[in-house]
N, C-alpha and C positions, 0 to 999 in steps of 0.2 A: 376524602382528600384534605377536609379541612382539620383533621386530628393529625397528630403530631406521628409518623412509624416510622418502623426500625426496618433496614433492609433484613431480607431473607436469612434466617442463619449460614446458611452455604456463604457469605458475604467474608465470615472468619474463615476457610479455607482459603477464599481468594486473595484476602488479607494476608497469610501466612504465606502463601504464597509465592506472591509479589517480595515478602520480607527476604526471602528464602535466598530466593533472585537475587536482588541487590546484595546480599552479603557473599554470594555464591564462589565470586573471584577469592575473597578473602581466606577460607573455607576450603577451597583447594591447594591454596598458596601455604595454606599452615599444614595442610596434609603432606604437601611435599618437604615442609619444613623437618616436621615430628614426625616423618614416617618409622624413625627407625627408634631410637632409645624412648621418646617422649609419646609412641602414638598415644600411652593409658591416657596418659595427662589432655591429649590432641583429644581422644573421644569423650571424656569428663566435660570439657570445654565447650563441645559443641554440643552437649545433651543437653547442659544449661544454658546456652545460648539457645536451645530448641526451646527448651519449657519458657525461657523471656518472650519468646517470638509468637508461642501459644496465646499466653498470657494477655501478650500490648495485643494482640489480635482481636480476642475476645473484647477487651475494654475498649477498643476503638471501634467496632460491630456496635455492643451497649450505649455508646454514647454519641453515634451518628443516627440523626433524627433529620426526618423530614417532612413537609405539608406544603397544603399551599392556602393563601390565605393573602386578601386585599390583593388578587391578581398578583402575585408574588410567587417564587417556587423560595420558600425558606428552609434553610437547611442550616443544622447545629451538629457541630461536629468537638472533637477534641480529648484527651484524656487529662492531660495536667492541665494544659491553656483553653479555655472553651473559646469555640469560634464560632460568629454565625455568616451567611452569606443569605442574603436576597436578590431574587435576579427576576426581575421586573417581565411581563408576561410582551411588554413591546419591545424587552433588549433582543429578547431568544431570536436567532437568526433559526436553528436546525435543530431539528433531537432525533438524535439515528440509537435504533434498536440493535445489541447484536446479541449474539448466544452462540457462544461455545459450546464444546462437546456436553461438558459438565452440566454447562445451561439448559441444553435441549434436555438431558438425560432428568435434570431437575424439572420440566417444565418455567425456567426462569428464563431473563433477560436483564442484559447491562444496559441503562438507560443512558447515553450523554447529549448533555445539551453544550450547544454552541452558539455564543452572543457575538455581537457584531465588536470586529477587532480581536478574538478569540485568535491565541499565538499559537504556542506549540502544544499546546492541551485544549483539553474541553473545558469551559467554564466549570461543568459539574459535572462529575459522574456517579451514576448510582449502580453498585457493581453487580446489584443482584436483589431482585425484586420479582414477581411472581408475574410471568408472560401477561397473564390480563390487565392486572395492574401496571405496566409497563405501557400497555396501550390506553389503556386509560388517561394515564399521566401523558402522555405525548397529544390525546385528543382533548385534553382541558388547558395543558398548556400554550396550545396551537388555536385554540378558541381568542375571540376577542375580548380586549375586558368589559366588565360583566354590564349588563346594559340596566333598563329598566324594566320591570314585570311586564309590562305591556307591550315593549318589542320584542321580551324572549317569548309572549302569547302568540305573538303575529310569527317569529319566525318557527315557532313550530308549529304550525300550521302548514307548512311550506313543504311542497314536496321534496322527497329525500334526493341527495345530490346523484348525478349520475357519475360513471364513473367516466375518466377520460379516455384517450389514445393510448392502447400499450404494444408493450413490443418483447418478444422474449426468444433469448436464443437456442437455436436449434443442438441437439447433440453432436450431427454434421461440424457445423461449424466451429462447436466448443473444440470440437476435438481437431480442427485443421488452425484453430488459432493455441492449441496445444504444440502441436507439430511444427511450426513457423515461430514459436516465441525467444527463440531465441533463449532457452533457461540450461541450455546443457552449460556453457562458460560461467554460471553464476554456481551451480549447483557443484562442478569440475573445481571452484575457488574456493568454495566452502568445504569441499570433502579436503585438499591441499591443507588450509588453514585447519581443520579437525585433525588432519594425522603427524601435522608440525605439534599440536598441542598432547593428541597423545604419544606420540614416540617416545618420549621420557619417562611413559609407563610399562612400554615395554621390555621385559627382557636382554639383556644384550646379547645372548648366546641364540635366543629364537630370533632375533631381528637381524641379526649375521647368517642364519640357515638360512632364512630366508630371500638375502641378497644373495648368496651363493645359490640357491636354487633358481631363482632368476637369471641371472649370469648364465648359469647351465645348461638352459632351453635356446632352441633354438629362434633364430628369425623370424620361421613363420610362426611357430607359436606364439611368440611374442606378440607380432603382426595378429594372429587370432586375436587373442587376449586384449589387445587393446581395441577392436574392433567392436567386442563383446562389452565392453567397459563403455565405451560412447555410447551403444544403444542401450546400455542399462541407464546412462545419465540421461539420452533423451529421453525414454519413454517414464522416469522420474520427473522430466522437465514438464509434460502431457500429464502429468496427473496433477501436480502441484497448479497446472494453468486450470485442471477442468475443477479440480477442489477448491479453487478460490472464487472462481466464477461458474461455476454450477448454479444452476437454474436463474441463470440471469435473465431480471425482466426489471425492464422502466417503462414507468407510469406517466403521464400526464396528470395532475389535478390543479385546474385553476394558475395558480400562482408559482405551481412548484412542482420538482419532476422527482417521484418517490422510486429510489433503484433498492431490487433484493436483489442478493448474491450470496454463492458460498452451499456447501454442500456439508463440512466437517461446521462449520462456522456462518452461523445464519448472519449476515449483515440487513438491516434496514434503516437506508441514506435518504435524508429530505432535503432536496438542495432548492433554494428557493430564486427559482428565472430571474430578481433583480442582482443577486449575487454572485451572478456568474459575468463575469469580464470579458471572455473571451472563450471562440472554440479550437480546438486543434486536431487535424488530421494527421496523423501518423503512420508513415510505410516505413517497415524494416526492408533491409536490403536485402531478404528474403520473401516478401508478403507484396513487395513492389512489383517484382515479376507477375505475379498472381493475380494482383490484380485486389489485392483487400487492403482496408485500413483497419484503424483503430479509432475513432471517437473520444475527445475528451476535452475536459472546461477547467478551464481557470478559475477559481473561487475567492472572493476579497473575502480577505478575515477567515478562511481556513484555516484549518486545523492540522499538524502534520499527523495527529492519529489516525488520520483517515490513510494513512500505512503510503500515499501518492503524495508528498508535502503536501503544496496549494493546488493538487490535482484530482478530479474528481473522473474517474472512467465512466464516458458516457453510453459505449457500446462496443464491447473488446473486439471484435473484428466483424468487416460486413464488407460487401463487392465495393468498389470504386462509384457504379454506376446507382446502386440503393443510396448514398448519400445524401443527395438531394432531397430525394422522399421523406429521409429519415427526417432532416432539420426542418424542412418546411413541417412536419407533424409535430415535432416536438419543440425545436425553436426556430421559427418563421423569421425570426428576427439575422438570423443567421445564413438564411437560406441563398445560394447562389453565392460560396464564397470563393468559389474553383475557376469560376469565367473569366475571360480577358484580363489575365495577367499580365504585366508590361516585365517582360525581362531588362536585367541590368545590360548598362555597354558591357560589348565585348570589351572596350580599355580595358574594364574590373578586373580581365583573366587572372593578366599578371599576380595582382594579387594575393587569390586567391591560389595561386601554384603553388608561391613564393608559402604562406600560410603554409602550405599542405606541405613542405619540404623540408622545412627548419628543422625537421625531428630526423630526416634521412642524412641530411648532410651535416649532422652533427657525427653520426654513425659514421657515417664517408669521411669525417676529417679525419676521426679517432683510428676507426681500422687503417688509413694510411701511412698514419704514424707508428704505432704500437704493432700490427701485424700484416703487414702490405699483398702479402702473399693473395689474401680473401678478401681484396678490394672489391671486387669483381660481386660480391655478396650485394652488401650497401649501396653498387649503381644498379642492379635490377633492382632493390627495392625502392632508389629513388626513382628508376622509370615510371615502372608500372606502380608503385605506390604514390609516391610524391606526385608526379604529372597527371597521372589518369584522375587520384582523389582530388585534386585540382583540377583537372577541365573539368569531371564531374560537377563538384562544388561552386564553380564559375560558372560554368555554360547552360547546364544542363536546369539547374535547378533554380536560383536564385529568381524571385520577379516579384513583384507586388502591383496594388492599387490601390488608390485611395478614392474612395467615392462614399456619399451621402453619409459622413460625419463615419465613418469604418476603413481599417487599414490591414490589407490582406497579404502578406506576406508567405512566401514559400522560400524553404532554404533546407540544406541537410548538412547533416553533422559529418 
C-alpha cells in the first residue's frame, strides 16, 4: 500500500468508455448530419476521433497513481497538467465497493471513497483495481491512524471482532417488491422517449405499412396487444427491481451498517450511523394496501452516485408490522417512530383540496372555453381526483410529533 500503483489495465476500457459516452450525442448527430453525400468523410472522422480516444485512455490509465502513505490515500493523476490529491484517513466518511459485469468477469472492483461534504461525485474513484486489493484498501483506509508499536502489540492480541446483526432478503419478497414497484410507467417512458429518437431511422414506406397494419386490426386485437405489451413492461419492471437488488443484505458493524446489493452489478455500501439524519418509511399506493414498506435514510454529505441522490435504501420492502424489529436491531435510535402521531386540524382540509385541485380546474376552465361539449370530462376528474387526492392528503395521512429532541412526520404525495 505504501508503493506508488497503477489501476488494473481493464481501467483503459473503462476510460474509453466513459469517453465514448460523452461524445455519443455528438456522434449520432453528425451521423444524421453526413448520412448521405459525406458519410466517407463522417466514418474517417470518427476512426480518428477513436484512435484519440484510445490513445488519451491509455496515457491517462499510465499516469494515474496511487498509495497511501502518512495516513493519507495519495493519488497523482493527469496527462498534460499533473495533479495530486490527498485525502486524510479522518476525512473518509464511506468507501463502497461495486463491480460490474466486466468487474466480476475480471475478478476486479471500483473502489469510491466519500469524504464529509462529498456533492455529487465521490471524492475519489478508483475504477478498477483487483477485488482483494479493493478490500484491502477499504480495510486500511477504514483503520485508525497509525498508532504506536506497543498498542498495534496489545491490539493484536485481541480477539477477532465478531460480526454484527444481519438481515437478508428473501426471493419471496424480492420478487413481490418487483411486482408492487411501480417500474411499468418508468420503463412505458423510456421505451416512448427511445422510439421518438429512433423513428427518424426508420423507413418511411415500412413505418407507413405499419400504421396501416395497425389501423387494419381489429379492437380486440388491439385490446390483446396492448394487454401483452403491459405484462411485458411489468414483468421487465420485476426483473430490473430483482437485478438491482438481488441478494440484498445489511449488516450491522459497530459504527456502521455495511448493505450488498445487485446481482448483474455487485454494490458494497458503508454508511456510517452518525451520517444518517433521518429514516424514512415509504408505501406506494400499491404496497399500502398490502401492508409493506420500504426503508430508507437520509445521508449528510452524500453522494448522488449512489444512483438515490442523498438517499440510501435501507431495506427494499418488508410487512408494516417487522418494522419495529428491524430499527430497534439496526437503528435503536430510530426505533418507535410510527406511535402516537397527532394528526393536523381538520381546518387544514381545505387546503389541502384546494392544493389537490388547481391542476383540475385549470383543465375545467380550459375545456369550457375552447370545447364545452367534454366539460363533463374535467369535473369527474376534479371529483374523484381533485377532492378525494385532497381528503386523502388532508385527512387521512398528514400528523406528526415531536418528542425527546426527534420530529416525526407522515404525509403522502
Amino acid at each position: 500500500m505504501f508503493e506508488a500503483k497503477r489501476l488494473h489495465p481493464a481501467a483503459i476500457l473503462f476510460n474509453l468508455i466513459k469517453t465514448v459516452r460523452e461524445f455519443l450525442f455528438a456522434i449520432v448527430l453528425g451521423f444524421i448530419t453526413f448520412r448521405d453525400e459525406s458519410l466517407l468523410y463522417f466514418v474517417l472522422i470518427v476512426a480518428a476521433l477513436l484512435i484519440i480516444f484510445i490513445a488519451g485512455s491509455v496515457l491517462t490509465w499510465y499516469r494515474y497513481t496511487y498509495r497511501i502513505e502518512d495516513d493519507e490515500l495519495r493519488i497523482e493523476y493527469g496527462v498534460f497538467i499533473r495533479k495530486k490529491r490527498y485525502i486524510s484517513k479522518n476525512r473518509i466518511q464511506s468507501i463502497d465497493l461495486t463491480s460490474g459485469v466486466i468487474h466480476r468477469i475480471l475478478k476486479l472492483t471500483k473502489v469510491q471513497i466519500e469524504t464529509a461534504g462529498t456533492g455529487t461525485g465521490a471524492e475519489a474513484s478508483l475504477s478498477a483495481v483487483k477485488l482483494d486489493e479493493g478490500e484491502a484498501l477499504r480495510k486500511e483506509l477504514k483503520s485508525k491512524a497509525t498508532q504506536s508499536a506497543d498498542d498495534a502489540a496489545d491490539m493484536s492480541e485481541e480477539p477477532a471482532e465478531q460480526p454484527g446483526p444481519s438481515r437478508k432478503i428473501s426471493f419471496k419478497r424480492l420478487f413481490i417488491a418487483g411486482t408492487t414497484s411501480g417500474g411499468v410507467g418508468v420503463i412505458l417512458a423510456l421505451a416512448v422517449a427511445a422510439f421518438s429518437e429512433l423513428e427518424q431511422f426508420i423507413p418511411d414506406r415500412f413505418f407507413d405499412d405499419t400504421i396501416e397494419w395497425v389501423v387494419g386490426l381489429s379492437v380486440l386485437i388491439l385490446i390483446v396487444i396492448g394487454i401483452f405489451m403491459l405484462i411485458l413492461l411489468w414483468l421487465l419492471g420485476i426483473a430490473g427491481t430483482m437485478i438491482k437488488y438481488g441478494n440484498f443484505t445489511i449488516t450491522k458493524n459497530d459504527d456502521e451498517l455495511f448493505i450488498t446489493r445487485g446481482l448483474l452489478e455487485k454494490k458494497q455500501v458503508t454508511i456510517p450511523l452518525k451520517r444518517i439524519q433521518a429514516i424514512g418509511i415509504q408505501e406506494s399506493i400499491i404496497r399500502q394496501p398490502l401492508g409493506y414498506v420500504t426503508v430508507f435514510a437520509e445521508i449528510a454529505g452524500g453522494s448522488m452516485d449512489k444512483g438515490e441522490d442523498f438517499s440510501s435504501i435501507l431495506f427494499p420492502i418488508m410487512k408494516r408490522y417487522e418494522l419495529d424489529k428491524f430499527l430497534e436491531t439496526f437503528l435503536p435510535d430510530y426505533a418507535g417512530i410510527q406511535r402516537e402521531l397527532t394528526p393536523l386540524p381538520k381546518r387544514a382540509l381545505k387546503f389541502y383540496i384546494l392544493r389537490a385541485s388547481v391542476l383540475f380546474l385549470l383543465i375545467l376552465a380550459a375545456v369550457a372555453i375552447f370545447i364545452p361539449t367534454f366539460i363533463w370530462i374535467p369535473l369527474i376528474l376534479l371529483l374523484v381526483g381533485g377532492l378525494l387526492l385532497g381528503w386523502l392528503s388532508g385527512i387521512k395521512m398528514p400528523a406528526l410529533i415531536s418528542r425527546a429532541g426527534r420530529l416525526t412526520i407522515r404525509h403522502r404525495f
